[in-house]
C-alpha positions as a printed Julia matrix, in Angstrom:
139×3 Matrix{Float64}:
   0.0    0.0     0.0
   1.52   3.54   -1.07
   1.24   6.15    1.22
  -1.08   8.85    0.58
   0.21  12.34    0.26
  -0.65  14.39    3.54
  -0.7   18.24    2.83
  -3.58  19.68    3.67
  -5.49  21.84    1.38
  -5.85  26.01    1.87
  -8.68  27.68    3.02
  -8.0   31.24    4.24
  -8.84  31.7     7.7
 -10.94  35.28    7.24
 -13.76  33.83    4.44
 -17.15  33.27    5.47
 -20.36  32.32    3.52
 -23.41  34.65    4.17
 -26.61  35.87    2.73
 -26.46  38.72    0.09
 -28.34  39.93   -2.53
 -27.56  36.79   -4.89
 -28.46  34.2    -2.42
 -25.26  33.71   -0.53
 -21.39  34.43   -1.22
 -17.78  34.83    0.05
 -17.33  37.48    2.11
 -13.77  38.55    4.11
 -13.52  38.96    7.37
 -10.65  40.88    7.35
  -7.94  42.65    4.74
  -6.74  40.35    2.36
  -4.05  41.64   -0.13
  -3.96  41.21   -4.0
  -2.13  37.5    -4.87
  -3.3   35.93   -2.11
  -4.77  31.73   -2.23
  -8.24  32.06   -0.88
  -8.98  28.33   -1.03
  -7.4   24.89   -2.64
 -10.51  22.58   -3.74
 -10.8   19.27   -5.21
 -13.97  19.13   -7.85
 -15.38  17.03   -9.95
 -14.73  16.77  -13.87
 -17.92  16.42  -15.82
 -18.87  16.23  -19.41
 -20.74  18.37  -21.55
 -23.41  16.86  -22.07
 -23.74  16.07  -18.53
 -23.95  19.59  -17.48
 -27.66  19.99  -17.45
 -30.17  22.29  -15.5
 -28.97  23.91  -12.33
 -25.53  22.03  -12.54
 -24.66  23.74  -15.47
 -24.45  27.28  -13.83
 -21.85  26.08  -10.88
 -19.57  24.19  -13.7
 -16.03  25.92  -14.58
 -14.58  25.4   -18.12
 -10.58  24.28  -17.42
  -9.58  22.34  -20.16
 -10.75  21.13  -23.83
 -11.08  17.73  -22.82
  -9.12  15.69  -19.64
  -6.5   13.63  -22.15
  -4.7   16.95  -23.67
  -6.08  15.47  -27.27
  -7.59  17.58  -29.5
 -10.96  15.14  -30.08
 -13.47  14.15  -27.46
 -15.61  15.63  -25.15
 -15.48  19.2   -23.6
 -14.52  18.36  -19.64
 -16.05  20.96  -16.89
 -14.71  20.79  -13.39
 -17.75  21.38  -10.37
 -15.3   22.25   -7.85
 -16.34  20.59   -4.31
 -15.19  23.37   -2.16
 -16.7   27.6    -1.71
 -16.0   27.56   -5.27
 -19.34  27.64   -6.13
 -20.58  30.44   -4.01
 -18.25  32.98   -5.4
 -20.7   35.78   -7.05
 -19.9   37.42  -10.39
 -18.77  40.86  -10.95
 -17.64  42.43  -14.16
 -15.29  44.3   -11.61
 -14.0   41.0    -9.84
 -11.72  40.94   -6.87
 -10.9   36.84   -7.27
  -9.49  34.63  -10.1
  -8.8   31.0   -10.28
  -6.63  28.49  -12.1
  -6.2   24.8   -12.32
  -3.63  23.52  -10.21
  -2.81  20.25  -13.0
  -0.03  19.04  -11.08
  -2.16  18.62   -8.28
  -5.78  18.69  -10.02
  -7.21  21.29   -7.97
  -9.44  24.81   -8.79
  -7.06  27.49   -6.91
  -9.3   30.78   -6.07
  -6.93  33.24   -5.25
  -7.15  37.71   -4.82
  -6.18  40.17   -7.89
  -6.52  42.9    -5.69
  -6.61  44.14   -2.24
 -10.31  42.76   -0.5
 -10.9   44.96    2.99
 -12.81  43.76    5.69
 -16.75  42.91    4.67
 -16.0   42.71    1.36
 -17.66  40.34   -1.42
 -15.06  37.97   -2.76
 -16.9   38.25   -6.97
 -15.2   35.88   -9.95
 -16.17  37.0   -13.75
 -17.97  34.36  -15.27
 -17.5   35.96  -18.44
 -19.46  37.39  -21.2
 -19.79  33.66  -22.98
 -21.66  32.15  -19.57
 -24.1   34.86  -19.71
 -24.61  34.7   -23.07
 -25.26  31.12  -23.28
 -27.99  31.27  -20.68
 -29.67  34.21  -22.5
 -28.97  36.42  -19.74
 -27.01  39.73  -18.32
 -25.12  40.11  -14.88
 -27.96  42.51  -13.98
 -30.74  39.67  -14.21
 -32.18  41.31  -17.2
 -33.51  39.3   -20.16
């Protein structure tokens, strides 16, 4: 039996969940400067044509498909972690990458976030677009 790696994943001590105006988001507690990791998660990959009804709006696009060829399906990753609560803002404070070596979604700050701040991703003009929709809620 190998032995399993043991480093834990980040989650920055000063997020919290709570109720705003979308439902719920990520909120700081405290300052948190530009460039910083908000949270490591695991997540799920999923296929295109799996990505139906409400599942479809907490799906990230990482990759063209998981092998690196240039055929098959289109891969989404449903990242098991706050990932999924993060708001969108066409002014966003948070990015996030895909950690390959590790296979995690990495949510991390582009700029300074002061205390009682929103943490907002962009979802980009595509998601909104697909979904016949506008960041404002407007059809």
């Amino acid at each position: 039996m190998s032995k399993l790696p043991s480093q834990p994943l980040i989650r920055h001590h000063a997020l919290v969940v709570a109720p705003c105006k979308f439902g719920h988001g990520v909120f700081a507690l405290e300052h948190i400067p530009a460039n910083t990791t908000l949270e490591e998660c695991h997540h799920l990959r999923i296929r295109e044509q799996d990505c139906s009804g409400i599942i479809d709006d907490y799906v990230y696009g990482l990759e063209a498909n998981h092998d690196g060829s240039e055929e098959g399906p289109e891969i989404y990753s449903l990242p098991l972690g706050w990932g999924c609560i993060f708001n969108h803002a066409d002014e966003h404070n948070t990015e996030y990458w895909h950690d390959t070596e590790r296979d995690l979604i990495v949510f991390y700050t582009i700029k300074d976030v002061s205390a009682g701040e929103q943490l907002f991703i962009n979802y980009s003009r595509d998601w909104w677009e697909t979904r016949d929709r506008t960041p404002d809620g407007e059809k």
